[in-house]
KEVEX-82522 format. One line per 3 residues: for each residue x, y, z of N, C-alpha, C, O. Coordinates in steps of 0.02 Angstrom, whole numbers, plus 50000, padded with zeros to 5 digits. Atoms other than C-alpha are relative to their C-alpha. Layout:
BEGIN
X,Y,Z,X,Y,Z,X,Y,Z,X,Y,Z | ...
***
This chain:
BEGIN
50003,50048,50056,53686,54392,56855,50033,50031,49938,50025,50091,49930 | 49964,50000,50067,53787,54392,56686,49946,50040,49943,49889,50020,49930 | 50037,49947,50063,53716,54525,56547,50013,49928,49950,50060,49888,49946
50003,50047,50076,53675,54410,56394,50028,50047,49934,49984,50078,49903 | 49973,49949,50064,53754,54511,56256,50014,49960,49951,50024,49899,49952 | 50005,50022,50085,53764,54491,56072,50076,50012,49968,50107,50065,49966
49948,50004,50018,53919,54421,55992,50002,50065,49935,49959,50096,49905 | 49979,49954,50058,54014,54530,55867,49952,49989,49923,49927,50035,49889 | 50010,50031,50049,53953,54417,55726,49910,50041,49994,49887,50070,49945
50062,49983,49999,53770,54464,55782,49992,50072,49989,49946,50086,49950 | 49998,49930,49991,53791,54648,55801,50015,50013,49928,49978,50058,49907 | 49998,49973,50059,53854,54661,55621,49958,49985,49953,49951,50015,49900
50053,50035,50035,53725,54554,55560,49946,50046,49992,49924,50077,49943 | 50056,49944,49967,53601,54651,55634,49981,50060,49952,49930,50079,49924 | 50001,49946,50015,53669,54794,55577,49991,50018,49927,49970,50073,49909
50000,50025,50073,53677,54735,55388,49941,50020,49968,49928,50058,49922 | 50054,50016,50032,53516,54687,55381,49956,50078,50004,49922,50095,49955 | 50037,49932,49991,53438,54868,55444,50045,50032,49954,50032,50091,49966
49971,49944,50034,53563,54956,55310,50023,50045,50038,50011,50103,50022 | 49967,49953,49940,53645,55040,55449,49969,50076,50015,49993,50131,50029 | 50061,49942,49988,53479,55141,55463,49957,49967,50095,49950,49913,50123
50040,50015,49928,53383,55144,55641,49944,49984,49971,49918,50019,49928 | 50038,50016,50020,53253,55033,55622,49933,50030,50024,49883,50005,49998 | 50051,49956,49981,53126,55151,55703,50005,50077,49965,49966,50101,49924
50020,49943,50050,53164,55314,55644,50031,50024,49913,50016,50069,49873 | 49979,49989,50068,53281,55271,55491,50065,50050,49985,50103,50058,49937 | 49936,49961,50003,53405,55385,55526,50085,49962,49995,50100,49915,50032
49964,50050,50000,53578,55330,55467,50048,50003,50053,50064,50059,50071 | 49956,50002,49963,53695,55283,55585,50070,49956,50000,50087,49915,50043 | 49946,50000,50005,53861,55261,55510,50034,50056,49937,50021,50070,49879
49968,49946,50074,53969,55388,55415,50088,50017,50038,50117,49997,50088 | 49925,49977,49979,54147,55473,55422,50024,50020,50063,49995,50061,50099 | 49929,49980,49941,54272,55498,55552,50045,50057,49962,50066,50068,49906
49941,49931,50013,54380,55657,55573,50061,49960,49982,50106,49985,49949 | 49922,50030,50025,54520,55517,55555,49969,49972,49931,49911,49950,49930 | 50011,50008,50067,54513,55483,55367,49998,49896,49985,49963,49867,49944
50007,50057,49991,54558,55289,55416,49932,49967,50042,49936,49906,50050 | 50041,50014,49943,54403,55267,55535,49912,50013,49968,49892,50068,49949 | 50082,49974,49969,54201,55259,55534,49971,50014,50060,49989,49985,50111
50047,49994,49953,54068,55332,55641,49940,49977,50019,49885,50003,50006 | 50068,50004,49979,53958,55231,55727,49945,49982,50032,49945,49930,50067 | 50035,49963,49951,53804,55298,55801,49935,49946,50014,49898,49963,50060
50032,50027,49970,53691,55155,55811,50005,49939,50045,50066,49932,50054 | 49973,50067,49960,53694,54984,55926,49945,49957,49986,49898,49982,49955 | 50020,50001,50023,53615,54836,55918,49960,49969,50081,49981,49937,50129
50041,50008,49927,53474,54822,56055,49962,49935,50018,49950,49894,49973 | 50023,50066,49954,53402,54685,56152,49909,50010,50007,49877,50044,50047 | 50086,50009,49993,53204,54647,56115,49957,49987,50059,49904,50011,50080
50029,50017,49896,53180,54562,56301,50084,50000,49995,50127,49977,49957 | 49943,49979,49976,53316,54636,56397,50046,49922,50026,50028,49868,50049 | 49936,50034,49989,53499,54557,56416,49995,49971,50072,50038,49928,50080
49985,50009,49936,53474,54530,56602,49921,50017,50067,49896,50073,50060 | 50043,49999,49969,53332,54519,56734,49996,50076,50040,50048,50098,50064 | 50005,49933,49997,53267,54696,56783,49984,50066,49960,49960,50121,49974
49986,49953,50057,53302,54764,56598,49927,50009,49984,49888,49985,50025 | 50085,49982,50048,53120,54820,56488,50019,49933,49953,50065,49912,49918 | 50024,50043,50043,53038,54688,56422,50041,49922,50020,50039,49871,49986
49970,50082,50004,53143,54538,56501,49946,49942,50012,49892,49938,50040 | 50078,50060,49995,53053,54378,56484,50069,49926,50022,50115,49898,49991 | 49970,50057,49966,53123,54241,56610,49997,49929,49959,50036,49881,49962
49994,50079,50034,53064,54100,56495,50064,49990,49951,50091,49936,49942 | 49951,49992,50088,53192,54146,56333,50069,49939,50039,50078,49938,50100 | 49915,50050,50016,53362,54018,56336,50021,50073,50005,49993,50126,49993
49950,49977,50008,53504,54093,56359,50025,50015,49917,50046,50066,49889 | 49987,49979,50085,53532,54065,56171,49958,50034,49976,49974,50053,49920 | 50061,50001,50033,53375,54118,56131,50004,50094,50002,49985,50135,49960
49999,49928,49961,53407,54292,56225,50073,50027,49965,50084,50086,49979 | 49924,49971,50012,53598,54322,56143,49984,49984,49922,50026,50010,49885 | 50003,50001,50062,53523,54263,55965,49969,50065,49953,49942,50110,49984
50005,49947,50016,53491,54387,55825,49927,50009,49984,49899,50056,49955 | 50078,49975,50011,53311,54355,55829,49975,50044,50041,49921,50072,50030 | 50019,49954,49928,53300,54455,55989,50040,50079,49986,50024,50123,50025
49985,49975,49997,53405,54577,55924,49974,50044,49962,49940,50012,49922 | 50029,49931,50023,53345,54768,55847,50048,50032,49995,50088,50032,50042 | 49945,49929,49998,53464,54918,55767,49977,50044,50003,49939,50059,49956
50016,49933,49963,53431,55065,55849,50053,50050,49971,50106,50041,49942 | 49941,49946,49998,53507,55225,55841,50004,50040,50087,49951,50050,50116 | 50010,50007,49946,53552,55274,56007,49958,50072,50019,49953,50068,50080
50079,49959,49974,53410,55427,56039,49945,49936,49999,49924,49911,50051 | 50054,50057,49989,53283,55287,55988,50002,49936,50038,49955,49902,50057 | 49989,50077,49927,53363,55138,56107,49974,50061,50063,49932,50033,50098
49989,49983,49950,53356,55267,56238,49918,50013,50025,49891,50008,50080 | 50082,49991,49996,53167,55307,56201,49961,49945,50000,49904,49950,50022 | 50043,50059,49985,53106,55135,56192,50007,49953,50072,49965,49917,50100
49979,50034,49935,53197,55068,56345,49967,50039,50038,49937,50013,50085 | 50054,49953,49926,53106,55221,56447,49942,50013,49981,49912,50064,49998 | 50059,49986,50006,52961,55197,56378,49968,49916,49988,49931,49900,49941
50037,50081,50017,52909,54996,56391,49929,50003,49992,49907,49969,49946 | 50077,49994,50011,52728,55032,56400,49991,50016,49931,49964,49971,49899 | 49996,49970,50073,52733,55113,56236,50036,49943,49942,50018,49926,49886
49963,50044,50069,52856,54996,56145,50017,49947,50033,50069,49937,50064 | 49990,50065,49974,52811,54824,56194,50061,49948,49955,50099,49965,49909 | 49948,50041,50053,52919,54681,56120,49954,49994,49924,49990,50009,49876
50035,50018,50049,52778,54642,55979,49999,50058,49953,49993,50057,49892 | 49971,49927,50037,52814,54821,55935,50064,50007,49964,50072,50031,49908 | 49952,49999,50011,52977,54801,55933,50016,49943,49948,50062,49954,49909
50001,50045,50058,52964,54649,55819,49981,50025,49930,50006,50009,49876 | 50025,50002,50064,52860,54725,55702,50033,50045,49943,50039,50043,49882 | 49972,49952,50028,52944,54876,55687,50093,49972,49955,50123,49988,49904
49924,50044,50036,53122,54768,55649,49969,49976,49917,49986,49997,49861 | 50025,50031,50088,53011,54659,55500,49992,50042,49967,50025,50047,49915 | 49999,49947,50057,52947,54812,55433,50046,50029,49964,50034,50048,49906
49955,49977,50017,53108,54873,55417,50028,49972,49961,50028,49992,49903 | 49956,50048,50057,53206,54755,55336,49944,49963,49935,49969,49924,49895 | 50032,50002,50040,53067,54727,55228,50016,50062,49945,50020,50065,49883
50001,49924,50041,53086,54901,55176,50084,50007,49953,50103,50032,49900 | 49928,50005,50017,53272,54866,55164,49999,49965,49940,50030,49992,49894 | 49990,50054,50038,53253,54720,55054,49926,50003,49930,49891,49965,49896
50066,50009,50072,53126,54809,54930,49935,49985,50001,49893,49985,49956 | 50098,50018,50006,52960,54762,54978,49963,50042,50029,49902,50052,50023 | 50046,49923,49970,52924,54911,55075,50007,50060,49992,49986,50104,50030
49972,49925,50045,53004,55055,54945,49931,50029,49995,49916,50081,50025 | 50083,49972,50021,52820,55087,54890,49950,50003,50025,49903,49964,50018 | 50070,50006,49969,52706,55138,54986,49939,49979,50017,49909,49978,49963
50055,50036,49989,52554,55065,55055,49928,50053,49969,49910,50089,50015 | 50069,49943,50006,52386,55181,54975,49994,50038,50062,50023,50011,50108 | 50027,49968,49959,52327,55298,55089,49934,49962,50016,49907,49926,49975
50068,50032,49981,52166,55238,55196,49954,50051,49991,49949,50094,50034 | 50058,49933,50008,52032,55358,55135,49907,49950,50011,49889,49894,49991 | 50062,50020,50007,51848,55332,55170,49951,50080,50026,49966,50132,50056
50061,49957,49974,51697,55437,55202,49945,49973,50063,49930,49913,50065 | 50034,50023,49966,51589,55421,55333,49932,50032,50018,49939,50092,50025 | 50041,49962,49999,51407,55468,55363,49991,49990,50066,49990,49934,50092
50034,50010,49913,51355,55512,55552,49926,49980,50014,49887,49948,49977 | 50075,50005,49997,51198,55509,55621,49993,50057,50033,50032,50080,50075 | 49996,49911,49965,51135,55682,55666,50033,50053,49960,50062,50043,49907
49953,49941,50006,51206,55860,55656,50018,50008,50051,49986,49994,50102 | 49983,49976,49957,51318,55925,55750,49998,50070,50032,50022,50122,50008 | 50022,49928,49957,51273,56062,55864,50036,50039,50009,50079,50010,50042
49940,49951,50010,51388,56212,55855,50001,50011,50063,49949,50018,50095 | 49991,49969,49916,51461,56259,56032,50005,50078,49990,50056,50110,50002 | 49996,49923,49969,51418,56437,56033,49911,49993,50005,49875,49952,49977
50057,49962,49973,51250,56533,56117,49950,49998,49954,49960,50036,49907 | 50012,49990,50041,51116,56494,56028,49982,49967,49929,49932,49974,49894 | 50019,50046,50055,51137,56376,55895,49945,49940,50004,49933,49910,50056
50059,50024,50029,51004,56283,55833,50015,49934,49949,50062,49937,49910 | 49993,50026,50043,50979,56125,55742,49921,49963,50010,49895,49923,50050 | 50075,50034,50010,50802,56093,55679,49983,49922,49971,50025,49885,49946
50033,50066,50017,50681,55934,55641,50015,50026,49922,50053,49984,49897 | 49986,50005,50056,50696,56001,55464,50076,50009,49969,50107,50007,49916 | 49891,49999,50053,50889,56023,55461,50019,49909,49993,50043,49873,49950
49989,50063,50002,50894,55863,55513,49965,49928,49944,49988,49873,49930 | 50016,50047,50076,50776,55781,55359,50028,50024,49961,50059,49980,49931 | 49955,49984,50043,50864,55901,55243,50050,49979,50009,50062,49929,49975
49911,50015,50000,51047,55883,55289,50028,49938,50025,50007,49903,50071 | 49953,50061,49977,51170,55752,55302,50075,50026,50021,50109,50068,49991 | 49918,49976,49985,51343,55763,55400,50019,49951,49974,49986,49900,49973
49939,50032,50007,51492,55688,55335,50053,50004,50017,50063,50057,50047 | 49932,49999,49991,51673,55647,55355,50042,49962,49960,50043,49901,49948 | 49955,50048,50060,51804,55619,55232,50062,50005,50046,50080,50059,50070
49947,49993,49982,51956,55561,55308,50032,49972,49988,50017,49913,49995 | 49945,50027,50038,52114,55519,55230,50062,49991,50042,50097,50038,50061 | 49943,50014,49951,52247,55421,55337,50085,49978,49956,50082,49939,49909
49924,50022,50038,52458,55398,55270,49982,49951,50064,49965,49972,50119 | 49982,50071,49967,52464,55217,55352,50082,49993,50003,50115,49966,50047 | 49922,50024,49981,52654,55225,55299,50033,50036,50060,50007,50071,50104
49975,49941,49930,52795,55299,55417,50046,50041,49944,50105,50051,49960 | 49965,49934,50044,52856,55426,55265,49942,50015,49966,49890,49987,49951 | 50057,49944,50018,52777,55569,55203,49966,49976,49927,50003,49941,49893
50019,49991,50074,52666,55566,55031,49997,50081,50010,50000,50120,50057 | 49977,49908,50031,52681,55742,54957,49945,49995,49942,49937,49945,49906 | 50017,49966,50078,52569,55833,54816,49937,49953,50002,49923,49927,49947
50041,50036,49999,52422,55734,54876,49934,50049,49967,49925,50110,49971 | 50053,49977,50032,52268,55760,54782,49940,49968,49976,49953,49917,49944 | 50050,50066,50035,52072,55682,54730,49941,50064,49995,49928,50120,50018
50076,49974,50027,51916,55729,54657,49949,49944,50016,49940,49887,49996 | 50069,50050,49978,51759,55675,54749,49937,50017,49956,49933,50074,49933 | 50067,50003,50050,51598,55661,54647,49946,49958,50055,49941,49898,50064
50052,50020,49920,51455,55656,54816,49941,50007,49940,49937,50039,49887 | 50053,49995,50034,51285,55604,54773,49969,50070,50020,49937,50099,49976 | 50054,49933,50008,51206,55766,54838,50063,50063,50016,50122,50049,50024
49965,49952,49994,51274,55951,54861,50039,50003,50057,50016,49968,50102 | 49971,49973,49928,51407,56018,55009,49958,50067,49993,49940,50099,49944 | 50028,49920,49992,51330,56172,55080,50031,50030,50056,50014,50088,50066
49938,49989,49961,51469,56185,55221,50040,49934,50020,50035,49873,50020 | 49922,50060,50000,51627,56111,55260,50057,50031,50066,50081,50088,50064 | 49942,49985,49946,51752,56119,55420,50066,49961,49996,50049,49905,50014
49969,50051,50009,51924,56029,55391,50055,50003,50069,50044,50032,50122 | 49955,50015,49941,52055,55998,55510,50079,49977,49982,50107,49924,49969 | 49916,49986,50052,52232,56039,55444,50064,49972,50062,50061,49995,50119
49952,50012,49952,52387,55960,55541,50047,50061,49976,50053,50087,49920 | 49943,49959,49997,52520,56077,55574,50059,49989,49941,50088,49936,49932 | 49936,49997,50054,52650,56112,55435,49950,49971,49924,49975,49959,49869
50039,50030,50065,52515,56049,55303,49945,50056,49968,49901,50089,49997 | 50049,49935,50019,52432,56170,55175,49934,49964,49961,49932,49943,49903 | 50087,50034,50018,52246,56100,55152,49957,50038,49970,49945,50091,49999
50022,49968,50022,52136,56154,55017,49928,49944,49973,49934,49894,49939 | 50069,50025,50027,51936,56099,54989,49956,50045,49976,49919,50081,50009 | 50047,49956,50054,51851,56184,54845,49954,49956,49960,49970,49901,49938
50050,50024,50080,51704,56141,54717,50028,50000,49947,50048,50051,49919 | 49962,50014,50062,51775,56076,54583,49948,50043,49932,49932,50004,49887 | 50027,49980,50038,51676,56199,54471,50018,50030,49922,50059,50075,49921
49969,49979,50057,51701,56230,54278,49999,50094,49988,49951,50131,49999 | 49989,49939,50018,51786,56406,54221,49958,50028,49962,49955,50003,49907 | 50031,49944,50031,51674,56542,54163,50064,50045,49960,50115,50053,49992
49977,49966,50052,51758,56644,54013,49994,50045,49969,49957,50038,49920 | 50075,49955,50019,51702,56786,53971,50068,50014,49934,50125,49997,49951 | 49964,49969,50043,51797,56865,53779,49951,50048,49980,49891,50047,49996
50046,49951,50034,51735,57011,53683,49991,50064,50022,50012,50069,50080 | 50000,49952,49958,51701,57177,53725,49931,50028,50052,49924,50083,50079 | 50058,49989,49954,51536,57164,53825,50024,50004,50077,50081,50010,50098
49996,50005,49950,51492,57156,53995,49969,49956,50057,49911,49969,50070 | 50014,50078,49987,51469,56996,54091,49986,50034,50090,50024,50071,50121 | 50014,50016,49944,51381,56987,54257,49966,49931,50043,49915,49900,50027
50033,50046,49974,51354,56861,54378,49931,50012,50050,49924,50060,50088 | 50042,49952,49940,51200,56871,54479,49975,49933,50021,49970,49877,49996 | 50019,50055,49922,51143,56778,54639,50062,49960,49996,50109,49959,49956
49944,50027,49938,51246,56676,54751,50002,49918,49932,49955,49890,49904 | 49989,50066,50020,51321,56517,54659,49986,49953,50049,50008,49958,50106 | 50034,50057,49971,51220,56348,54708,50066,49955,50030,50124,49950,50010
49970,50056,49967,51278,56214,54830,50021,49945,49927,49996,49928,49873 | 49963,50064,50074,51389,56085,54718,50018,49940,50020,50051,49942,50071 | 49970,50042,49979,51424,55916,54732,50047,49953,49972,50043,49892,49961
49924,50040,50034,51599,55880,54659,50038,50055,50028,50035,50116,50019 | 49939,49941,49985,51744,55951,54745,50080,49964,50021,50100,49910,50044 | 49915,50038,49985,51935,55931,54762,50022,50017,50067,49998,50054,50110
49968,50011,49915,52039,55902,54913,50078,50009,49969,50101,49976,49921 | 49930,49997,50036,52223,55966,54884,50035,50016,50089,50023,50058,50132 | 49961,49955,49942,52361,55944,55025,50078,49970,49979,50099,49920,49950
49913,50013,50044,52564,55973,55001,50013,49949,50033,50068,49928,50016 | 49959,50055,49993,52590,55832,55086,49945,49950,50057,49893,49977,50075 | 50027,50042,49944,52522,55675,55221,50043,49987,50044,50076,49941,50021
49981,50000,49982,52609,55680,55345,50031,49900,50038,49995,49851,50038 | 49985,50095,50005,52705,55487,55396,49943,49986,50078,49945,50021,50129 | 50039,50011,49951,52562,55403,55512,49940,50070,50015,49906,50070,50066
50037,49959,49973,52460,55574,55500,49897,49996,49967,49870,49961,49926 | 50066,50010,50025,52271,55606,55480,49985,50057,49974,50014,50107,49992 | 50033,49936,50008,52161,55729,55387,49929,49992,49969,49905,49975,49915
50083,49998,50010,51977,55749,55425,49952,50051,49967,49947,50102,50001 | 50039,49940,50009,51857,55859,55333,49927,49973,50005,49902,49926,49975 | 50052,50008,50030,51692,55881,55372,49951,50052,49990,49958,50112,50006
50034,49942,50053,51540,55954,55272,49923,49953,50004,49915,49892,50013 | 50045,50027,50005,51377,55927,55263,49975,50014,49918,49997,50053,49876 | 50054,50009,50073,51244,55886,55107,49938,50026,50004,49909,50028,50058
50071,49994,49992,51082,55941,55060,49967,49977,49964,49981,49983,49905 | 50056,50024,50067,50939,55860,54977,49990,50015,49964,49971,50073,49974 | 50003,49960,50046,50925,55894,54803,49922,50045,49991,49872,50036,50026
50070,49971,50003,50782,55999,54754,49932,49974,49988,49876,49991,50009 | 50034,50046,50010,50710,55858,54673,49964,49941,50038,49910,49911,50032 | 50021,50060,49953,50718,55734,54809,50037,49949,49971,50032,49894,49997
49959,50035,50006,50834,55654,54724,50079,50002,49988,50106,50055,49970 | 49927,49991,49999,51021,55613,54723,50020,50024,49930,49997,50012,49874 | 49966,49967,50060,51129,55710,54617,50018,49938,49937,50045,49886,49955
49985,50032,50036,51146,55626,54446,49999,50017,49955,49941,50038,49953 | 49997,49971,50064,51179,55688,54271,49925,49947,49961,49921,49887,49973 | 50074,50034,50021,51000,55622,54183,50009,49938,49959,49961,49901,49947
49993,50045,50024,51100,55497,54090,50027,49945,50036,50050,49889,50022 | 49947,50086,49961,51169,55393,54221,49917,49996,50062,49899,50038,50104 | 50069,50032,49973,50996,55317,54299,50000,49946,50030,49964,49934,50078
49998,50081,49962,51040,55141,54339,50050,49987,50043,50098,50022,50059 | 49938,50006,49931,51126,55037,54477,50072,50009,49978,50116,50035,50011 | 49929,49990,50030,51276,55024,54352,50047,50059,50008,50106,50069,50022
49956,49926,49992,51305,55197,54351,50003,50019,50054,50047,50062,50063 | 49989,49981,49930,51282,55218,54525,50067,49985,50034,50096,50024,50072 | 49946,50039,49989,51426,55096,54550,50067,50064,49983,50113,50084,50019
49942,49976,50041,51528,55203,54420,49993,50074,50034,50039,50083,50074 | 49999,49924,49981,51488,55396,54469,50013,50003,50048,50060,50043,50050 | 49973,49961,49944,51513,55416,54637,50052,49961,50028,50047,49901,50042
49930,50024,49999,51696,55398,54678,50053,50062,50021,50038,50122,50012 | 49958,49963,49983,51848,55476,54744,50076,49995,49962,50117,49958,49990 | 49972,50022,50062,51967,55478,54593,50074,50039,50019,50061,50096,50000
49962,49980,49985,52142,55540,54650,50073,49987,50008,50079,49926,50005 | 49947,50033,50019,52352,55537,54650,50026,50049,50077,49999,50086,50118 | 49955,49988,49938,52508,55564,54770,50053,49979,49972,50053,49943,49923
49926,49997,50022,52691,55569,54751,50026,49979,50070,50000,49995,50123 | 49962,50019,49956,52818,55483,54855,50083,49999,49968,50102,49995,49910 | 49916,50022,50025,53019,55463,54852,50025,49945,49985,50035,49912,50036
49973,50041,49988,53090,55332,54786,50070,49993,49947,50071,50006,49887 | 49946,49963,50035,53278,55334,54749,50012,50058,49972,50030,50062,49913 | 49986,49926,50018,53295,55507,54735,49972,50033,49946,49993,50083,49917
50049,49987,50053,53158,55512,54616,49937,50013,50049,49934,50002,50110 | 50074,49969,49972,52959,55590,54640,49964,49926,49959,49978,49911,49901 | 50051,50051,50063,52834,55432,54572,49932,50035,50023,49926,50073,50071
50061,49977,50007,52661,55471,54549,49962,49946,50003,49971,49905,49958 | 50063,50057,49973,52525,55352,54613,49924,50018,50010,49904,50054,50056 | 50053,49978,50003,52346,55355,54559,49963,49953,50017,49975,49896,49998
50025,50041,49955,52222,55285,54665,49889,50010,49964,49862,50043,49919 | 50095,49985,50008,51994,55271,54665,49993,49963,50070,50030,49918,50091 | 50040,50034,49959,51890,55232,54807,49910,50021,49975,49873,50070,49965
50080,49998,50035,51719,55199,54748,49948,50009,50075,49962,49990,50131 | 50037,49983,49947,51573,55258,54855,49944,49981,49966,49929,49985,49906 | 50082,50028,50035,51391,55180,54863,49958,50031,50056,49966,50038,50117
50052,49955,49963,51255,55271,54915,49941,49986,50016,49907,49979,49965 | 50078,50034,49971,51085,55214,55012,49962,50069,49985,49982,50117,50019 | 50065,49969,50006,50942,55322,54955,49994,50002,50045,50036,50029,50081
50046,50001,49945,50833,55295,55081,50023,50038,50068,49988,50079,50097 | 49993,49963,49969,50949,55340,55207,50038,50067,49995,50056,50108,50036 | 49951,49932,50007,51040,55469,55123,50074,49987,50033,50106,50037,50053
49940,49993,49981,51207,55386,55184,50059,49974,49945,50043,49950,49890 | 49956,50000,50047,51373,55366,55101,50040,49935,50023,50035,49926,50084 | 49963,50036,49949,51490,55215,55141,50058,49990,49921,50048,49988,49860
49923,50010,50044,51678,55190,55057,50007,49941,49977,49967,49902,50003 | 49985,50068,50011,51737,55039,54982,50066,50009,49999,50083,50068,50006 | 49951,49982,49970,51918,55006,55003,50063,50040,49942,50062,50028,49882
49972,49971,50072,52055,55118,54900,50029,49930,49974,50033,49872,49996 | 49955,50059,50060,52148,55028,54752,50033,50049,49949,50029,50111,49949 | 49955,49973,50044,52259,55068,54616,49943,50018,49933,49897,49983,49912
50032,49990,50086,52190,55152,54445,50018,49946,49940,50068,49964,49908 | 49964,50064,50045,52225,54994,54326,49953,50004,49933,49975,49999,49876 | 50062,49994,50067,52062,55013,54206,49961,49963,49986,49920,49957,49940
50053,50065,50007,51993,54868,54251,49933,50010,50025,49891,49965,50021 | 50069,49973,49991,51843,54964,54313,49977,50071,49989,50013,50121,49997 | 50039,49931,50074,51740,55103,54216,49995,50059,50081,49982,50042,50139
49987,49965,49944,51761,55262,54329,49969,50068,49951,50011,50094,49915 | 50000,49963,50025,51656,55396,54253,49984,50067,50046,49944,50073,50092 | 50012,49932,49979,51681,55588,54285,49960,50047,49977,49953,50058,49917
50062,49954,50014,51556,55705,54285,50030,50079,49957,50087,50102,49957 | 49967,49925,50025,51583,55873,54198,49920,50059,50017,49869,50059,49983 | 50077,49947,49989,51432,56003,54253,50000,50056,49981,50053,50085,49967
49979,49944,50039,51383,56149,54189,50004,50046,50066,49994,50018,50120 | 50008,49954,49934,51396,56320,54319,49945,50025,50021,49944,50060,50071
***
């Protein structure tokens, strides 16, 4: 049977509309020729349900027109045609659709700026039991302590860089495990205020500095589609009650204090922008759990107050 192939007209169309970037990995695929009269180029424009019965993804119902039109058609670069055609399970057509819209969305300005990062916290149920000989997790670890998980997802498919937030938890961390992707430098500290010492005395600290509950999260970058989980547990305050500076008492302030207040840098046109984000967190007493609400942009239309503590 006759390959359905895509007129000239379509193929440049195609190619237009992707910016003569592969619409999967973005890479460009046209540039110079060793002949000074000539371009190079490296992408084509691929077939969504294959040209011909046998191909990935052919669908017997499509028209003939329907199958040679440029709605069916995708610009590839040819590594990524070669990886989606041997991999149909992986890159169905609805994939292959979405990944085309996204693109030319992106082409046409609506998808320069990044989508927020998906950050939330999550409280488990339980502790988790350490896999070595031995470990232990008591009836009273378990009314004292709470596990958590903060995990911060890049939803886009390019990197954010210079990512950074300050969490403000209703009760203390008293450990923390994070989980760093490869090539990414991950940093979770207590956001604690500088001690100073001037003069010519002699300043000592003594005993172990207390569990804290405000700390930053710093990583050089999110990787495009990557994740990064940390988790840490809490402990009941001494009081029995959640951490709160003595002036913030009501539900209002509950609303307002605990929050994840934070920014990120992305490229756009050969520029760094800076994007500052909050996800507000509300906290159940009773059970001592934490739950996210969804991020948003810093605009000022809601009161976001930061704590300052002493050491």
């Amino acid at each position: 049977m006759a390959r359905d192939g895509f007129s000239k007209q379509v193929i440049n169309t195609v190619a237009l509309r992707a910016g003569h970037l592969c619409s999967k990995c973005r890479t460009p695929t046209v540039g110079p020729h060793s002949d000074a009269e000539k371009a190079l180029v490296t992408g084509e424009a691929c077939h969504i349900h294959a040209a011909s019965p046998g191909g990935p993804r052919y669908d017997k119902s499509q028209s003939q027109e329907d199958r040679k039109s440029i709605h069916n058609a995708i610009w590839l670069c040819t590594k990524c045609s070669k990886i989606i055609d041997r991999d149909e399970k992986r890159f169905p057509s609805s994939t292959l659709l979405e990944l085309k819209a996204e693109h030319e969305a992106w082409i046409n300005d609506e998808g320069m700026i990044p989508r927020l990062p998906e950050i939330e916290v999550i409280t488990r149920r339980g502790l988790t039991l350490d896999q070595v000989a031995g470990a232990i997790v008591s009836a009273e670890d378990n009314r004292r302590l709470r596990e958590h998980v903060l995990r911060i997802r890049n939803p886009n498919r390019v990197e954010l860089t210079s990512f950074q937030c300050r969490i403000q938890l209703p009760e203390p961390v008293i450990q923390s495990i994070g989980d760093r992707p490869a090539g990414v430098e991950l940093q979770w500290l207590p956001d604690r205020p500088q001690m100073t010492v001037v003069g010519s005395g002699t300043v000592e600290r003594i005993g172990s500095l207390r569990p804290w509950p405000i700390y930053m999260c710093r990583a050089s970058k999110l990787l495009a589609a990557g994740t990064i989980s940390i988790s840490f547990r809490t402990v009941e305050s001494s009081d029995g009650t959640s951490f709160l500076p003595s002036f913030m008492r009501s539900p209002e302030d509950l609303r307002a204090v605990y929050h994840i207040l934070g920014s990120f840098q992305y490229l756009l046109r050969e520029q760094y922008v800076t994007r500052e984000f909050v996800v507000f967190l509300e906290f159940d007493p009773t059970a001592r759990a934490i739950k996210s609400l969804p991020c948003e942009d810093v605009d000022g239309s809601r009161e976001i107050r930061v704590c300052q503590l002493g050491p």
